[in-house]
C-alpha positions as CSV (number, residue, x, y, z in Angstrom):
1,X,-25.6,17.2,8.4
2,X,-22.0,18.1,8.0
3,X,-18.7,15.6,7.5
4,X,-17.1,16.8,10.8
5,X,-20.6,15.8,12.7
6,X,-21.0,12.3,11.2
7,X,-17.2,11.8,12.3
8,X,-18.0,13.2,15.8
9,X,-21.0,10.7,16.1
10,X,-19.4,7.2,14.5
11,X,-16.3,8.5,16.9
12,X,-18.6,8.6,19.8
13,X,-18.9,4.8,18.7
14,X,-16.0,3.6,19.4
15,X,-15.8,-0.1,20.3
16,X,-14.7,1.1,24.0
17,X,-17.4,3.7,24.2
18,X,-20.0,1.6,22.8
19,X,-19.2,-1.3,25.5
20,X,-19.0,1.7,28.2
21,X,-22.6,2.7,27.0
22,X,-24.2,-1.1,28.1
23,X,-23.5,-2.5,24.1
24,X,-21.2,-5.6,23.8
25,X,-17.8,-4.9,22.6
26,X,-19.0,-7.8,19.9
27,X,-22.0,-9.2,18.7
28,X,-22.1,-12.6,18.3
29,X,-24.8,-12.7,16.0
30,X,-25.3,-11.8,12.2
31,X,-28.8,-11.2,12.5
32,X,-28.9,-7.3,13.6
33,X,-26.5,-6.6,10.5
34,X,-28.7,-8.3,8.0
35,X,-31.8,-7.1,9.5
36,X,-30.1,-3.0,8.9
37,X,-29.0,-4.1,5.1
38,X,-32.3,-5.6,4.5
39,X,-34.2,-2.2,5.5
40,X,-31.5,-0.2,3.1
41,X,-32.7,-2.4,0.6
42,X,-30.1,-5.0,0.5
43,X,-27.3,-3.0,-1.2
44,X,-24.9,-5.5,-0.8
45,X,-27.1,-8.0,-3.4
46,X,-25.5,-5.3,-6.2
47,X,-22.4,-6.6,-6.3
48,X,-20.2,-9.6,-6.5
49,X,-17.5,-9.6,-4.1
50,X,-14.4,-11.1,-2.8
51,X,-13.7,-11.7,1.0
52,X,-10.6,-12.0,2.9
53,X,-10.0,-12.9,5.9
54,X,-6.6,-14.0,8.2
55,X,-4.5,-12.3,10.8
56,X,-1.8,-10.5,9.1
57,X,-1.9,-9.6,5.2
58,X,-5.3,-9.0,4.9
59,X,-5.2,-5.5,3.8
60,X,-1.9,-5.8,1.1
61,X,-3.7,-9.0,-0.4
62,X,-7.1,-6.7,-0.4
63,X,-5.3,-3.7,-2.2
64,X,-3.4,-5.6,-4.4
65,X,-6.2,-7.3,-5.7
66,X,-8.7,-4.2,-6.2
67,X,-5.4,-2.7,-8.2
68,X,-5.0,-5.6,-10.5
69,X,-9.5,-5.6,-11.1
70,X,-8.8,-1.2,-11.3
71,X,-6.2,-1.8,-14.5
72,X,-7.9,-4.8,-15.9
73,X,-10.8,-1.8,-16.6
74,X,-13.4,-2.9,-13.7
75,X,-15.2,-0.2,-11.0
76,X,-13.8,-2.1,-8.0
77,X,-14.7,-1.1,-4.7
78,X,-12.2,-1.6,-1.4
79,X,-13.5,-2.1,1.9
80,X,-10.1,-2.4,4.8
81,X,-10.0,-1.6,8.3
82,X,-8.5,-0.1,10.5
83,X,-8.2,3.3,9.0
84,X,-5.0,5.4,9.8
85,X,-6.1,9.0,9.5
86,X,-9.7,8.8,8.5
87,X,-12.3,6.9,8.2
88,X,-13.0,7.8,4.4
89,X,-9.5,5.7,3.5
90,X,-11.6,2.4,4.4
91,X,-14.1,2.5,1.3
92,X,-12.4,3.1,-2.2
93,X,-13.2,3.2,-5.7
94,X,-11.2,2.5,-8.0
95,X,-8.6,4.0,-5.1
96,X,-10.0,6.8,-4.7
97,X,-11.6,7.4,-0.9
98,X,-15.4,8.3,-0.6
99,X,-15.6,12.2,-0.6
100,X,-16.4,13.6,2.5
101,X,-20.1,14.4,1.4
102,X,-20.7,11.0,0.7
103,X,-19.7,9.9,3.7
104,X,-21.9,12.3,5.8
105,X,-24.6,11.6,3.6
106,X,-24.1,7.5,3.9
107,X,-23.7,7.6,7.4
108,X,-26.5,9.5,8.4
109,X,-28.6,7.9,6.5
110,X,-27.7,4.5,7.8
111,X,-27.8,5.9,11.4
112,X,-31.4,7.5,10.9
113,X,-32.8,4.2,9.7
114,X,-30.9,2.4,12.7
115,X,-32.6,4.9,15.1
116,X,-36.0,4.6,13.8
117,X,-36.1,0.9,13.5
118,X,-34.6,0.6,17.2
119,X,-38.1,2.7,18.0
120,X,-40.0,0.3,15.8
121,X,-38.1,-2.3,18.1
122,X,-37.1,-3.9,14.8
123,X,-33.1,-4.0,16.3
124,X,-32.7,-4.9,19.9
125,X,-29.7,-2.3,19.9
126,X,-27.8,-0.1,18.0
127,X,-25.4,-0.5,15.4
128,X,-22.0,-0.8,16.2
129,X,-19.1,1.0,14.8
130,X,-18.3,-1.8,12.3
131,X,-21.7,-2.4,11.2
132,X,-22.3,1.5,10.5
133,X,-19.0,1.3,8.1
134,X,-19.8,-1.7,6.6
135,X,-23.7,-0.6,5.6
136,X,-22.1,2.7,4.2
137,X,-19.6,0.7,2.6
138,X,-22.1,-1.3,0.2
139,X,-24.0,1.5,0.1
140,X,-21.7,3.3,-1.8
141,X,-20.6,0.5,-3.6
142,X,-24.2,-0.3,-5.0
143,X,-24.4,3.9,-5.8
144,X,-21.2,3.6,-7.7
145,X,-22.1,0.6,-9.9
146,X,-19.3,-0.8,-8.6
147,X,-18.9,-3.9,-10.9
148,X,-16.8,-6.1,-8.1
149,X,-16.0,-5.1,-4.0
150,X,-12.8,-6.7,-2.5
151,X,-13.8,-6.9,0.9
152,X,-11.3,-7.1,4.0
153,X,-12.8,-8.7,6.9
154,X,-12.6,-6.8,10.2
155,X,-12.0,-9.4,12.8
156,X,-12.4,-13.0,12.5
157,X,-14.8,-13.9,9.9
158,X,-17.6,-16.1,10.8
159,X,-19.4,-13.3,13.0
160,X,-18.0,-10.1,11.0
161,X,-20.3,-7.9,9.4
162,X,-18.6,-8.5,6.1
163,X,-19.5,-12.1,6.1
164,X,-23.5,-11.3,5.0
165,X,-22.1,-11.2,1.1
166,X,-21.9,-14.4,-1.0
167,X,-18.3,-14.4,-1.9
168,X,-17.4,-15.2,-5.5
169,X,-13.6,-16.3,-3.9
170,X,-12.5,-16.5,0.0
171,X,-8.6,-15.5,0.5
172,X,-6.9,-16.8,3.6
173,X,-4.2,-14.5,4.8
174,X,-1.8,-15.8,7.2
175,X,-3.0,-16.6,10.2
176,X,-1.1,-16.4,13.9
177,X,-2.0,-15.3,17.6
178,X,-4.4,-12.2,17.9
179,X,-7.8,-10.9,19.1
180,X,-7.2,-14.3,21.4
181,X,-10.2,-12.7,24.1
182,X,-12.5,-13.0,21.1
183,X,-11.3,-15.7,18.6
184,X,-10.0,-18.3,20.8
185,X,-6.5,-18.9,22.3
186,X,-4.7,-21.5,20.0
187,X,-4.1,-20.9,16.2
188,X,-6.7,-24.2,15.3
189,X,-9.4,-21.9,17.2
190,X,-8.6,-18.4,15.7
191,X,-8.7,-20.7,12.2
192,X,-11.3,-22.2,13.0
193,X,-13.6,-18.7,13.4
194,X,-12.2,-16.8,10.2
195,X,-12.5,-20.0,7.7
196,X,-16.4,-19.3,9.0
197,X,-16.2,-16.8,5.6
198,X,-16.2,-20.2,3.4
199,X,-19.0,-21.4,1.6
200,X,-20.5,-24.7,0.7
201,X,-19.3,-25.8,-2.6
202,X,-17.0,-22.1,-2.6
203,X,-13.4,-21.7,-3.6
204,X,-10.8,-20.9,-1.0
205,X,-7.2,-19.3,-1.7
206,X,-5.0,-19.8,0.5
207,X,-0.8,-20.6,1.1
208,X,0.5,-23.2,3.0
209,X,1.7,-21.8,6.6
210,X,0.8,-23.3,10.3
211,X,0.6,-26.2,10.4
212,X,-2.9,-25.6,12.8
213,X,-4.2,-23.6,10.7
214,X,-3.4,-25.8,7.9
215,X,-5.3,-29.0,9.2
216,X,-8.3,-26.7,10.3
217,X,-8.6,-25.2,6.9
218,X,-8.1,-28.6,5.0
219,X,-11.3,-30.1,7.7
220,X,-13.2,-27.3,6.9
221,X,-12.8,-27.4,3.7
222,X,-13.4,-30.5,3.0
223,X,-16.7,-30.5,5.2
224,X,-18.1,-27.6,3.2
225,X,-16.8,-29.7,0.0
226,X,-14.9,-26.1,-0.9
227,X,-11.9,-26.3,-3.7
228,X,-9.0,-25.4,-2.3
229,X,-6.4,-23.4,-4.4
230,X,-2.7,-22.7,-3.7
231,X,-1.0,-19.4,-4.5
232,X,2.4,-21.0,-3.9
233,X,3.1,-20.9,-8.0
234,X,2.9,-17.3,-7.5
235,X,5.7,-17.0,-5.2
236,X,9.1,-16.8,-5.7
237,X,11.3,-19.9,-5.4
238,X,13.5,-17.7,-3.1
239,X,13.2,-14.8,-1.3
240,X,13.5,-11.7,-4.2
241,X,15.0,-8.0,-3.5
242,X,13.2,-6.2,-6.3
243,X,11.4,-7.0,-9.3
244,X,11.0,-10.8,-9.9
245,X,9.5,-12.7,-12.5
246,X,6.8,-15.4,-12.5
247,X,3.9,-17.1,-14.6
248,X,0.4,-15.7,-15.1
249,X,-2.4,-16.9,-17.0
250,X,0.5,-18.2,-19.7
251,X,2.4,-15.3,-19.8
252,X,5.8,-14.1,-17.8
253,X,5.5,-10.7,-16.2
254,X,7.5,-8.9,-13.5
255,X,6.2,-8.5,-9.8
256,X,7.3,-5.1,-9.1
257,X,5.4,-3.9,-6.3
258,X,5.6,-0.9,-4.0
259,X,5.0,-3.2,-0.8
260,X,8.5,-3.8,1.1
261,X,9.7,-6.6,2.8
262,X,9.8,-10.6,2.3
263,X,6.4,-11.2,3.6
264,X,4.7,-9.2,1.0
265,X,5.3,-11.9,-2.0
266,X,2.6,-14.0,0.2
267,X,0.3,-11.2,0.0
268,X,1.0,-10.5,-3.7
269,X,0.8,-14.6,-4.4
270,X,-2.8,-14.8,-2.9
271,X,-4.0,-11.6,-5.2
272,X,-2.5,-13.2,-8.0
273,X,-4.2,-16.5,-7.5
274,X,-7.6,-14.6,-7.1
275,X,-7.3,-12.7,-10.5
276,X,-6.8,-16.1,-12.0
277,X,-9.6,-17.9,-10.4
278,X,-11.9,-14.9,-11.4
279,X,-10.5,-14.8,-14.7
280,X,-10.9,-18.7,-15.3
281,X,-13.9,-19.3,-13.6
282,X,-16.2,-16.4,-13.2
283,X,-15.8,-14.7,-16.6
284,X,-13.4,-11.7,-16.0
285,X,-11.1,-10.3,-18.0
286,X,-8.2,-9.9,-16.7
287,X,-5.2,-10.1,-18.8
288,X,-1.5,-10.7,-17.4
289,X,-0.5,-6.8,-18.4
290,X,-3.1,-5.7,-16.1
291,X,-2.0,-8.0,-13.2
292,X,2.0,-6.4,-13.9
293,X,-0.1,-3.3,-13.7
294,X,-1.7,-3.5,-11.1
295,X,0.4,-4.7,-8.3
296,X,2.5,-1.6,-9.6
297,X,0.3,0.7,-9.1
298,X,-1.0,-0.6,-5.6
299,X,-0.9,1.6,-2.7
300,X,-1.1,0.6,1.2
301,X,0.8,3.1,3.2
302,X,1.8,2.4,6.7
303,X,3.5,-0.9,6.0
304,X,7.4,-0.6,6.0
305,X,6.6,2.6,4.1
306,X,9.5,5.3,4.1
307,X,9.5,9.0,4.5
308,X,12.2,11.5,4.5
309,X,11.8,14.5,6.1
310,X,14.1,17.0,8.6
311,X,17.1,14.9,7.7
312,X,15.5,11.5,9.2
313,X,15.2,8.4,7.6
314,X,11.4,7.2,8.7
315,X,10.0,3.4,8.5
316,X,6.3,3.5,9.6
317,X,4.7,0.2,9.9
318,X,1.7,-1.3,11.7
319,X,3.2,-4.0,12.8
320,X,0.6,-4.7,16.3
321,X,1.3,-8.7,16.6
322,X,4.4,-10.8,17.6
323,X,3.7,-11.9,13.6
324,X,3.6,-8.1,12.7
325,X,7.0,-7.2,14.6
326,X,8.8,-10.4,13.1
327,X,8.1,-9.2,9.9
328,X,9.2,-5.9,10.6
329,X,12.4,-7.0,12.0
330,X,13.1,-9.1,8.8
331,X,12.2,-5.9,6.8
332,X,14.7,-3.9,8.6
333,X,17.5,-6.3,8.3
334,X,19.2,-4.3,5.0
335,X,18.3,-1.0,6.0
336,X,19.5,-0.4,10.0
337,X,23.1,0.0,10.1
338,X,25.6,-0.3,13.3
339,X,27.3,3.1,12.3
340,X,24.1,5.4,12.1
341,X,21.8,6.6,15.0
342,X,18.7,4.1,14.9
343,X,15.7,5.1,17.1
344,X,12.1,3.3,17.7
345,X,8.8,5.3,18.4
346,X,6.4,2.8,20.3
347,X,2.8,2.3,21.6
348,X,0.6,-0.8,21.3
349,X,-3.0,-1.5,22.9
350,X,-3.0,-3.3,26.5
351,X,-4.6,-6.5,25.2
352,X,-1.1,-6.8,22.8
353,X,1.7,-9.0,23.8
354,X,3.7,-6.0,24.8
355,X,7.0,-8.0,26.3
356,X,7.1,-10.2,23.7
357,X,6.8,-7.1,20.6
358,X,9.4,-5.6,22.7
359,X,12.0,-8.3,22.5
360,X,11.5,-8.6,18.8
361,X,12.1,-5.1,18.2
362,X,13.9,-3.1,20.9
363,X,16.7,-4.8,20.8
364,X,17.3,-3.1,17.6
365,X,17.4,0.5,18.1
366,X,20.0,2.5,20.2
367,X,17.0,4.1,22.3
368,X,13.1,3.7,21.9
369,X,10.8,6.7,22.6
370,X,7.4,5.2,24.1
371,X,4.0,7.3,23.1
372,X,0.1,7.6,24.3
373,X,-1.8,7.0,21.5
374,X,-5.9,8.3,21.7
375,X,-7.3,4.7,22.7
376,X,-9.0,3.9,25.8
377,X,-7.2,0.7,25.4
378,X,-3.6,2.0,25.0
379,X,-0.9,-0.1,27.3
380,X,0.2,2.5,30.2
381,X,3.7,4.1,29.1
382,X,4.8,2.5,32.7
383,X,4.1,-1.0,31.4
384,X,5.9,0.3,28.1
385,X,8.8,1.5,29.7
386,X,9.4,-1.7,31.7
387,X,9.0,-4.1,28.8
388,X,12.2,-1.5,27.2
389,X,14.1,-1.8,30.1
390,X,13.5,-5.7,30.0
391,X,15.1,-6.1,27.1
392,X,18.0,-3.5,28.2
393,X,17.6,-0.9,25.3
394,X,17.2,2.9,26.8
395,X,13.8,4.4,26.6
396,X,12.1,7.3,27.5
397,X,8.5,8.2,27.4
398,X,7.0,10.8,25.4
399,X,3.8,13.6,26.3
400,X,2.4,12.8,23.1
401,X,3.0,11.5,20.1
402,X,4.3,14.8,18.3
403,X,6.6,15.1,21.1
404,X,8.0,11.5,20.3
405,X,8.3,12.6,16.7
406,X,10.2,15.5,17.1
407,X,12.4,13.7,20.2
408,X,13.2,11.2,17.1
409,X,14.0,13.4,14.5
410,X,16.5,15.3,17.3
411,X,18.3,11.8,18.0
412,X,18.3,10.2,14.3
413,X,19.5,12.9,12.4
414,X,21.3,11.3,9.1
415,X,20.0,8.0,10.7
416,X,16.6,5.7,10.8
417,X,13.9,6.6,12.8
418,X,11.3,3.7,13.0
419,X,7.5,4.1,14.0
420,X,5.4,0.8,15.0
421,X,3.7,-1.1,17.2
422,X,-0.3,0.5,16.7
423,X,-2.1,1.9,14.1
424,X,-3.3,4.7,16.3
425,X,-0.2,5.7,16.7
426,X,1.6,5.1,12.8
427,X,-1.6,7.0,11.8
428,X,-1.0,9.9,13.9
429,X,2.5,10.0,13.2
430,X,2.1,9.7,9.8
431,X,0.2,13.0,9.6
432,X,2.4,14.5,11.4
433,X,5.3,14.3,8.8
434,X,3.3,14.2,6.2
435,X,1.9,18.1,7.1
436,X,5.8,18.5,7.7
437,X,6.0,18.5,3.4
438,X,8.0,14.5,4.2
439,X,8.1,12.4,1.1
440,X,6.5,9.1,0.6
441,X,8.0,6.9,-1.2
């Protein structure tokens, strides 16, 4: 079966689709996952790994880590979600994406065995869109010899498909308000379900942030008797522009990485801290050139990332949280100026805090643009357009999100045009300029 078919069919599973079809929109069970991995013959036993879980940073922790294992000489597989322009970016190698043959091949492999063991009434259901990514995921992993997987949880933690591997380390992100319909609606809660990737006797990175989520990781940590390590040597005693230099594994070497914005020296800490507890305590290798190295060469496009193209200074970044847009705004501080046209592009999902993402970052821009984005869950442009005119900036709506582009690039010519609010709509964009011959930088 062809690439283009295996997309059409794990599109067709979409969590909105799946629910619409009489699945759950979540299982609340590990059982159906490790009953599918256990009939692909366990691939994910081939592998240590490394599990991360939080509610912003997970996926610049998770690349910056698999960089740092990629130049200290080890096959290191990456597992992230969401995607932004296909579903191939969300298992790596060694950075590179599964080729599009793999992926059929994977995927309808994993689907064929779903199907027969739902006739063999060995699952009660189907697979959901998750669990199909995830199986392929270790499949490829375990076919690549991949000698370590750094492994982003999904959603939560203690219920994500991911969670079925024995973690060598678990990595706490930040944590804040998000997925509150399925993770609870108070920051002990949410803490509460993604420290579920800990393990008796385990080690747990983490940084010093809520102080909820910092008294529900200290009681579950201490109930599971898990060692606790900070990353806070790793950041910076104040907030660095550029290169900065720290401490690793007895040696100074400069932090120069590609990641904008203040926030990402958390992200960068916690990777750190994880090459040194695997280096320490689980026999790897890794020296402090390859750690400089690394988190040089680490790529995670779509977060504060800038293009040029048509004359237009372009920010994309998937800021789709109150936490998200914060950081954002702090990002944007040095680069929006009074004197130069400054426009936003806009969507987020329904379920999002939309008024509260809108007064964080409208207020910014001399005129938002607000865009449909290919969800079933996308927030209505009306809704949109009234959270813009709450917080008295001008906005219009857009057809389509290649109408908003090009509205932008017409309005912020030799200014900033800034694209956020949902990875739908940063991923479509994104192709959009990037077909355009833009330059990422």
């Amino acid at each position: 079966m062809s690439y283009s078919a295996a997309i059409d069919q794990l599109n067709a599973m979409a969590p909105e689709l799946y629910a619409a079809a009489g699945g759950p929109r979540r299982k609340f069970s590990l059982d159906e996952v490790r009953v599918l991995l256990a009939e692909l013959g366990d691939p994910q036993l081939n592998f240590p790994a490394v599990l991360i879980a939080g509610t912003n940073g997970k996926g610049s922790t998770a690349s910056t880590l698999a960089a740092i294992l990629t130049a200290a000489g080890y096959r290191t597989g990456l597992y992230t979600s969401p995607h932004l322009e296909r579903p191939n970016e969300r298992v790596r190698v060694n950075s590179t994406e599964i080729a599009d043959g793999d992926f059929a091949r994977l995927f309808f492999h994993v689907s064929d065995t779903a199907d027969q063991m739902l006739r063999d009434r060995k699952l009660p259901q189907l697979p959901s869109y998750f669990e199909i990514l995830t199986a392929v995921a270790f499949l490829y992993f375990a076919e690549r010899d991949a000698d370590v997987a750094v492994l982003e949880v999904g959603m939560g933690g203690r219920l994500d498909a991911t969670n079925v591997v024995d973690p060598l380390l678990s990595i706490i992100t930040d944590i804040s308000l998000d997925h509150m319909e399925w993770l609870g609606p108070t920051i002990s809660a949410i803490t509460r379900e993604k420290a579920g990737i800990l393990r008796r006797g385990g080690t747990m990175i983490t940084l010093p942030q809520h102080p909820e989520a910092n008294q529900v990781l200290g009681e579950v940590a201490t109930e599971l008797e898990v060692r606790g390590v900070s990353a806070a040597a790793y950041v910076p005693a104040a907030v660095e522009k550029g290169p900065y230099a720290i401490e690793v594994l007895g040696e100074a070497i400069e932090v120069n990485s590609p990641l904008a914005g203040a926030h990402q020296q958390r992200n960068v800490a916690l990777a750190i801290a994880a090459a040194v507890e695997l280096a320490a305590h689980h026999g790897f290798k890794i020296m402090p050139a390859a750690v400089e190295e690394g988190i040089h060469q680490t790529r995670w496009p779509g977060r504060l990332e800038r293009i040029a193209d048509g004359g237009v200074e372009w920010i994309l970044d998937v800021a789709h949280n109150p936490a998200g847009a914060w950081a954002l705004r702090a990002g944007l501080r040095s680069t929006l100026r009074d004197e130069d046209p400054r426009t936003l592009i806009f969507s987020c999902l329904r379920d999002k805090p939309v008024a509260e993402m809108a007064q964080i970052l409208f207020p910014l821009f001399d005129q938002a643009i607000v865009a449909p984005i290919h969800s079933a869950r996308a927030a209505a442009l009306e809704d949109l357009l009234a959270a813009a005119k709450a917080t008295g900036t001008a906005a219009v709506a857009a057809d389509s999100v290649r109408e908003a582009v090009e509205m932008a690039r017409a309005r912020s010519a030799g200014g900033v045009a800034v694209i956020s609010g949902s990875v739908y709509l940063v991923g479509e964009a994104r192709g959009l300029l990037l077909a355009g011959k833009g330059e990422s930088r």
